[in-house]
C-alpha positions in Angstrom: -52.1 -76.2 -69.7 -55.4 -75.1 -68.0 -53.5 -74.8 -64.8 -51.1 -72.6 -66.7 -53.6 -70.3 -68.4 -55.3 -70.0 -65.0 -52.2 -69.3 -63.0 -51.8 -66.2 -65.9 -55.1 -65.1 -65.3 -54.9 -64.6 -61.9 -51.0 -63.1 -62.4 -53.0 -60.5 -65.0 -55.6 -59.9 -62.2 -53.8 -58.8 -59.7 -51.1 -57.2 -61.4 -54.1 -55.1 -62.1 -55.8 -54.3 -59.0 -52.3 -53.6 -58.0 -52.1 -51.0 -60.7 -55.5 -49.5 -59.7 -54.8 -49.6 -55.9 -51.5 -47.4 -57.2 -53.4 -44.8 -59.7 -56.1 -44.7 -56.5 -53.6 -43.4 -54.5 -53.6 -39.6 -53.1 -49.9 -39.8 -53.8 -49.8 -41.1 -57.0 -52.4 -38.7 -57.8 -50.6 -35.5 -56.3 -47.9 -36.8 -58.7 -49.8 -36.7 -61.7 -51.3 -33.4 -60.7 -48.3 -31.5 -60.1 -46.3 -32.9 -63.6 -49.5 -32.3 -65.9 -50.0 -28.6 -64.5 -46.6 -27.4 -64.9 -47.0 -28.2 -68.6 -50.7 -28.1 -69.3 -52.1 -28.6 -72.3 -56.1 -26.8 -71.6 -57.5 -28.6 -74.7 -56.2 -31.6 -73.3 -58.2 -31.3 -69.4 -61.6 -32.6 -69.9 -60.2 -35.6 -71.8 -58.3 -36.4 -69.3 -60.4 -35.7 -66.3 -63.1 -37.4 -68.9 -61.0 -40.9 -68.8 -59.7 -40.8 -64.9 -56.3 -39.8 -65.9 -56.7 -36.8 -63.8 -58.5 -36.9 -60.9 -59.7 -35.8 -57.6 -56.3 -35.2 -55.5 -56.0 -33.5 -51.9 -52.8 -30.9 -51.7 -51.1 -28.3 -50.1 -51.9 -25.3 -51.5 -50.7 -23.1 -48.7 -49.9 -22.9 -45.1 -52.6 -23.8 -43.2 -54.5 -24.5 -46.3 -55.0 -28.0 -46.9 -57.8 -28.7 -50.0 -59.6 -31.7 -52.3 -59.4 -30.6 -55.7 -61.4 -31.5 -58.7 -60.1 -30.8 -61.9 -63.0 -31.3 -63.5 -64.6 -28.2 -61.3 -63.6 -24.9 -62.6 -62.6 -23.3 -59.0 -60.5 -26.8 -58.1 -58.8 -26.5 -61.4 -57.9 -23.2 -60.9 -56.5 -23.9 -58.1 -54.4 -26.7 -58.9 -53.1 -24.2 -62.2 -51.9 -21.4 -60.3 -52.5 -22.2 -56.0 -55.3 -19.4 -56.0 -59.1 -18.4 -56.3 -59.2 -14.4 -57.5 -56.2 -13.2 -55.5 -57.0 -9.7 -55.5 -60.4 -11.0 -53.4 -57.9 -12.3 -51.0 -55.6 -9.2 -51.0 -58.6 -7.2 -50.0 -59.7 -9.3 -47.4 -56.2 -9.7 -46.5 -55.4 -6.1 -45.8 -58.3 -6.2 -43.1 -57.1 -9.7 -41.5 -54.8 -9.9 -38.4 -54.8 -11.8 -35.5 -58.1 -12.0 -33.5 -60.1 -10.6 -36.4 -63.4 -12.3 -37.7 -63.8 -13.2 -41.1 -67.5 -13.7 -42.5 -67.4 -15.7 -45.9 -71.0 -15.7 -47.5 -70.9 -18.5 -49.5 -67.9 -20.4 -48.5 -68.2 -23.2 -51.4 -64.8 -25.6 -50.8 -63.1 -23.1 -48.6 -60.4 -21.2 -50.2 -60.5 -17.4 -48.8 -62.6 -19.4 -45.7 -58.8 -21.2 -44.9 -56.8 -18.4 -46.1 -58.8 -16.2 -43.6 -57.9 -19.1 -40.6 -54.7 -19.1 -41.5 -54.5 -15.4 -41.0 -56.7 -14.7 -37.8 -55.3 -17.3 -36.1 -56.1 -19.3 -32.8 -57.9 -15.6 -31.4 -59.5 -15.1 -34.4 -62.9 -16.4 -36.2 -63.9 -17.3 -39.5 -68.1 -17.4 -40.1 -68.5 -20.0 -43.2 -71.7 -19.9 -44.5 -72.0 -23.0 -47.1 -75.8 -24.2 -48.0 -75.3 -26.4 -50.6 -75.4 -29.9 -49.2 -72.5 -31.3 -51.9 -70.3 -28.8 -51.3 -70.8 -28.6 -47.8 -68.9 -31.9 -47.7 -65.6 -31.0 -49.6 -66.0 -27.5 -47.1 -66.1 -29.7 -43.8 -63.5 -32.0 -45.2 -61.2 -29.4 -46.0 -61.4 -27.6 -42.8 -60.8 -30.7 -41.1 -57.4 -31.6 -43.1 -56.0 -27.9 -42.3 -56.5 -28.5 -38.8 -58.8 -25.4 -38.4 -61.7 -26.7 -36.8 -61.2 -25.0 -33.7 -60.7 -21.2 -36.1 -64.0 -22.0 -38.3 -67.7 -21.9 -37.4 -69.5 -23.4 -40.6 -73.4 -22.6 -40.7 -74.6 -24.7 -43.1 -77.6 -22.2 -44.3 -78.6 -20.0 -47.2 -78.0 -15.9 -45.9 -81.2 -14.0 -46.0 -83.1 -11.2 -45.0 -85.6 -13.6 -42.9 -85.5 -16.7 -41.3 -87.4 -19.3 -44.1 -86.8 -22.3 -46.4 -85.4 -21.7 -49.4 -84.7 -23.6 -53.0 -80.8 -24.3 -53.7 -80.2 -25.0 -57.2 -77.1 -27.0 -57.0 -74.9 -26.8 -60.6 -73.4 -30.4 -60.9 -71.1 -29.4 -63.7 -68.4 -28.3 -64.4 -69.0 -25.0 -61.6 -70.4 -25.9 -58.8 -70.0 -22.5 -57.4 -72.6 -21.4 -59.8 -74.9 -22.9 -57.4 -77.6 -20.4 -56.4 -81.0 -19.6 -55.1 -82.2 -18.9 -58.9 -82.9 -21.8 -61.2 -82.3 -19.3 -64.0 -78.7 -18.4 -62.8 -77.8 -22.3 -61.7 -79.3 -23.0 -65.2 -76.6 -21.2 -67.4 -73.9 -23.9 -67.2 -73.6 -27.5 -69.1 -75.8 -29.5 -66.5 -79.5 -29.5 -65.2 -79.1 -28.3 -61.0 -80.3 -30.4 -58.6 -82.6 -28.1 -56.4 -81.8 -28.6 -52.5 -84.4 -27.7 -49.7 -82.6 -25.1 -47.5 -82.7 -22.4 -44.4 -82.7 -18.9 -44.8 -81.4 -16.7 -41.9 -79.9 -13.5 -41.9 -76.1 -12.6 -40.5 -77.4 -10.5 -37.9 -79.5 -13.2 -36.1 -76.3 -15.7 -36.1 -73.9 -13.2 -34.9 -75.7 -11.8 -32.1 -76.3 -16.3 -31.5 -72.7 -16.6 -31.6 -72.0 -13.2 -29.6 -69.7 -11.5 -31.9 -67.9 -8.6 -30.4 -66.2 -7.7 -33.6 -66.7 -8.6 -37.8 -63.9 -7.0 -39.6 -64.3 -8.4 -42.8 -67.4 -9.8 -45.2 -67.1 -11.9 -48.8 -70.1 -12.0 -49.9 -70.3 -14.2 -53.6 -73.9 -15.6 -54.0 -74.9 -15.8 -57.3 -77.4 -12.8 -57.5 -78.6 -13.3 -53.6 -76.3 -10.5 -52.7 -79.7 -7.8 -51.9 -81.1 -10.4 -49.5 -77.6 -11.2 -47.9 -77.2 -7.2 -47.0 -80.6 -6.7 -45.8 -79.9 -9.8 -43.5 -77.0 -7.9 -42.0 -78.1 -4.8 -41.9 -77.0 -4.5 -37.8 -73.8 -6.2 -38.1 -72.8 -3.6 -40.7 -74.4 -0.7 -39.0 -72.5 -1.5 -35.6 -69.1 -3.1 -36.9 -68.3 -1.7 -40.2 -66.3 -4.3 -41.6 -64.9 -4.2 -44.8 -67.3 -5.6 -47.3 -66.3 -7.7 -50.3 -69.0 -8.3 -52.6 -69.7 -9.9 -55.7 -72.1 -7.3 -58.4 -73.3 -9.1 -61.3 -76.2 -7.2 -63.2 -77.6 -10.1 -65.2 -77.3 -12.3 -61.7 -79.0 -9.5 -59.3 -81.7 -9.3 -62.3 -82.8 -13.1 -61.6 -83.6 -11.7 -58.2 -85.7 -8.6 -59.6 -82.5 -6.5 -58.0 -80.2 -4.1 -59.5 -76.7 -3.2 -58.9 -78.1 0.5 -57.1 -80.0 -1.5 -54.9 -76.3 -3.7 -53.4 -74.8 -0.1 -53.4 -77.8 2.0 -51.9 -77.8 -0.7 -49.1 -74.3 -0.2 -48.0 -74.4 3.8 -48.6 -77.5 3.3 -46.1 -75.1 1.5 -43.4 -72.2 4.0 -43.9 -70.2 3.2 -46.3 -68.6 6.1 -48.4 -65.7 4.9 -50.7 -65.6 1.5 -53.2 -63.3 0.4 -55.6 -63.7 -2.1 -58.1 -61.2 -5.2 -58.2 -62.4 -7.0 -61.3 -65.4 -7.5 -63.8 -68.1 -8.2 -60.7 -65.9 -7.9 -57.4 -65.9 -4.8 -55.7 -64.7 -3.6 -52.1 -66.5 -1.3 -49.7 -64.9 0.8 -47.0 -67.1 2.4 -44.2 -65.1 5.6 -43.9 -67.4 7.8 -41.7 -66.5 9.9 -39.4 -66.8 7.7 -36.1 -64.5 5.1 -37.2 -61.5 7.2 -39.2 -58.8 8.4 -37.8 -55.9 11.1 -38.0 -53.3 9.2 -38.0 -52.8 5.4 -39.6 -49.9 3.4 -39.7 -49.8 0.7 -42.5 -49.6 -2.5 -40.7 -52.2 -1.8 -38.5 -55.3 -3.7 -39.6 -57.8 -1.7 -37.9 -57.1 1.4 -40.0 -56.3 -0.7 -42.9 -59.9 0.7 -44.7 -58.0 4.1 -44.9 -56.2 2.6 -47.2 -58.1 3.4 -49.9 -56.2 2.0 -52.8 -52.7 1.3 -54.3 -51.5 -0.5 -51.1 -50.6 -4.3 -51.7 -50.3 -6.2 -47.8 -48.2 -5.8 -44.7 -45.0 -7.5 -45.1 -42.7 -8.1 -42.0 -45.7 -6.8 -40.0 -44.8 -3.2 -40.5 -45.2 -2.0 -43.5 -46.5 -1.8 -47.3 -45.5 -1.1 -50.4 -47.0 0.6 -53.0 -48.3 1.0 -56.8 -47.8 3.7 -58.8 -50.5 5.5 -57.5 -52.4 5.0 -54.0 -54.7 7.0 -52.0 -54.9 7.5 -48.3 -58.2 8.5 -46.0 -57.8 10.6 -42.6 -60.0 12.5 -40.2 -59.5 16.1 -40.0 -58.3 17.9 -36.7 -59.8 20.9 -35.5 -56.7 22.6 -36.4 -56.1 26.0 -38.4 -53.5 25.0 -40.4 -54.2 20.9 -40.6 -50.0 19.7 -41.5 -50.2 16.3 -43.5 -47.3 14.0 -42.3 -46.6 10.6 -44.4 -43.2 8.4 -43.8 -41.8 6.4 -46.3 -38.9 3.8 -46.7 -37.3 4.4 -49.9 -34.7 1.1 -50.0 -31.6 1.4 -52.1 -32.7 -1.6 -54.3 -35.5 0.2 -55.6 -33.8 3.7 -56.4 -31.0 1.2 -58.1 -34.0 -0.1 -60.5 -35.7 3.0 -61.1 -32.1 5.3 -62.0 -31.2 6.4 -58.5 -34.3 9.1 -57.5 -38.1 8.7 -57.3 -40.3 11.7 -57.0 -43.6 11.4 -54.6 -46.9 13.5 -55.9 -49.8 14.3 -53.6 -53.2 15.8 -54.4 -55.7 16.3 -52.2 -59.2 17.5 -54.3 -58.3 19.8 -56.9 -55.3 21.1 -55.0 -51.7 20.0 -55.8 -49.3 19.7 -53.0 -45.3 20.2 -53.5 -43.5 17.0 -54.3 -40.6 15.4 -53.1 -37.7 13.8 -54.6 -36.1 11.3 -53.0 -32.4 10.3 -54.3 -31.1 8.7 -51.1 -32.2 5.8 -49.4 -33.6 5.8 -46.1 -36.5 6.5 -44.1 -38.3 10.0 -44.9 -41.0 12.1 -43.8 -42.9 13.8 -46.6 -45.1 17.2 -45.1 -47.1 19.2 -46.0 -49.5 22.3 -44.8 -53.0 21.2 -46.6 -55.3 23.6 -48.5 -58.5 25.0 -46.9 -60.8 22.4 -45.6 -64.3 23.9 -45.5 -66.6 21.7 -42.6 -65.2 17.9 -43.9 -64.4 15.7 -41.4 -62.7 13.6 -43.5 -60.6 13.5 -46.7 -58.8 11.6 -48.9 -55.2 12.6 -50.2 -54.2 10.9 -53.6 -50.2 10.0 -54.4 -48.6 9.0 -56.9 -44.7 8.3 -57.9 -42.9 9.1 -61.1 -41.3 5.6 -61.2 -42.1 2.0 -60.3 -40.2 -1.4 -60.5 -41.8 -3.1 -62.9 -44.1 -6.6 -62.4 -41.1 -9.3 -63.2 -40.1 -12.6 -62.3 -43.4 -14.5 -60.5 -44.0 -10.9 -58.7 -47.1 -9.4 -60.6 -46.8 -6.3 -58.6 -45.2 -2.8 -59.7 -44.0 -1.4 -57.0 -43.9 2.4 -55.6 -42.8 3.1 -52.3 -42.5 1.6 -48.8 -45.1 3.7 -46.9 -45.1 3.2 -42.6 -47.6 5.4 -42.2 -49.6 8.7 -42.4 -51.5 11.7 -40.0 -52.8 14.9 -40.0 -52.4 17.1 -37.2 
């Protein structure tokens, strides 16, 4: 009977390591992942991230984006809910990316736009990750390594600054790890003490001229309130490139830093930079559109104009062309021309005029000054022209647009749609 009760014991026992080995499994976990999201309860998560039901799982999330997620860590659990980290961060990057371009990610955290932007640049681009919280730095590394983009991705693992020093990290160990910052009091306002971290300082300028960047075409910049010190760090790179500049602007974060919001925006007016637009409640985008580095003419899937694009455009598709929102706007240098003739072609494809009752009518406005519009009730590709107003000593202007109609956001396409626009000049 011993021998019996024995023999069940150890029958038991390794039925149950069997079971753990099983749940311990990246593929049982994936499973889990992937069933539980689709029908998420949220009032359910930290109960069952609390008890190991859910738990850390490595996934596919895109191509060429290969990530450990934590669903107990607000980024990773976004993630694993809808495959994306504030998409209309990416978009904006994304409209600057191509192949060859360099992407500079200020504060990289577990890699998200820092893969997106390999993925995009490609094997002649170059992605700048700039990760200094020790923790994190491990999921980053990790991650790159899975997407096979080691060879696209440069990871400096250091605080950006205006100087070269050491620094306090105050690493949140919560439930948001990206909350980690270079403030106690901003690290401080989620549900567990930081862990401080001793760390570098060195500004952007001094490790691009190291690495002997010829070009930077875009920056994210999201670091907690350190966002003053960041720009005075890359003051150069700014001046001389003029990349697009994605930054975070979060009053009550800059305050921690005895820094306002005029102070990130009077930096970057200081470099050049003449247009913004906000994309959420802190995120905004800057666009260097002086004079030097805008030009007459643009067409839509060229990336190195892509800044002219001053809003309304959603990313290249097909690599050669965009569509639209209702309303978009459109930056161009000014000829030294009499009578300057604006020139913009458009695709209008038969699907849309079928959704929006067989004509859409295009509206242009450049300052105060209304142009003629232009129906279109056919579909096929276009030129809409027109002679532009009196243009008294700019050198460059911006034309607003807008369309009558749009296809609604439907389906799992959160866009509304305008118009196919190639491209635009003035000559």
């Amino acid at each position: 009977m011993r021998f019996i009760k024995m023999a069940a014991i150890a029958v038991i026992g390794l039925l149950a390591a069997s079971w753990i080995a099983i749940a311990a499994s990246n593929k049982v976990r994936l499973l889990v992942a992937k069933n539980y999201f689709k029908h998420e309860r949220p009032e359910w998560t930290p109960r069952l991230v609390k008890f190991g039901i859910l738990r850390p799982v490595r996934m596919q999330v895109a191509n060429g984006v290969n990530m450990k997620l934590d669903p107990g860590d607000l980024v990773s659990l976004t993630i694993l809910r809808t495959r994306a980290w504030q998409p209309e961060i990416w978009d904006s990057l994304n409209t600057r990316l191509g192949p060859g371009a360099v992407l500079i990610d200020v504060g990289a955290h577990i890699g998200i736009f820092t893969l997106q932007g390999a993925a995009r640049v490609g094997p002649t681009g170059k992605v700048i990750a700039f990760e200094p919280n020790p923790e994190t730095l491990v999921q980053l590394r990790s991650n790159i390594a899975a997407s096979n983009e080691g060879s696209i991705v440069t990871v400096e693992p250091i605080a950006c600054t205006d100087k070269d020093q050491q620094l306090t990290l105050y690493a949140d160990r919560g439930s948001n790890t990206g909350a980690s910052s270079l403030s106690e009091k901003n690290a401080e306002a989620f549900d567990v003490a930081p862990k401080p971290y001793s760390v570098r300082g060195r500004p952007i300028d001094d490790v691009v001229n190291e690495l002997g960047l010829t070009r930077v075409d875009a920056i994210k910049i999201d670091v907690e309130g350190a966002e003053v010190g960041v720009l005075r760090g890359a003051a150069k790179t700014l001046e001389k490139f003029h990349p697009k500049v994605v930054i975070e602007i979060d009053e009550r974060q800059l305050a921690a830093f005895d820094t306002k919001p005029s102070d990130v925006t009077g930096l970057l007016t200081a470099a050049g930079y003449k247009s913004s637009r906000r994309l959420d409640d802190t995120d905004w985008e800057f666009y260097c559109l002086c004079p030097e580095n805008t030009m007459p003419s643009v067409r839509t899937a060229n990336v190195a104009t892509s800044d002219q694009l001053v809003k309304g455009f959603y990313p290249i598709e097909e690599g050669a062309w965009r569509w639209t929102g209702k309303q978009f706007a459109i930056a161009l240098a000014v000829p030294k021309t009499p009578h300057p003739l604006l020139s913009v072609d458009v695709a209008v494809p038969q699907v849309l005029l079928d959704q929006v009752g067989g004509s859409t009518t295009l509206h242009a406005r450049m300052g105060a000054s209304e142009l003629a519009p232009q129906t279109f009730n056919a579909a096929g590709n276009f030129t809409y022209q027109r002679e532009l107003p009196k243009i008294d000593g700019a050198q460059v202007v911006e034309v607003d647009f807008s369309v009558d109609k749009t296809v609604p956001p439907k389906g799992g396409d959160p866009r509304e749609l305008g118009l196919v626009v190639l491209g635009a000049s003035i000559k």
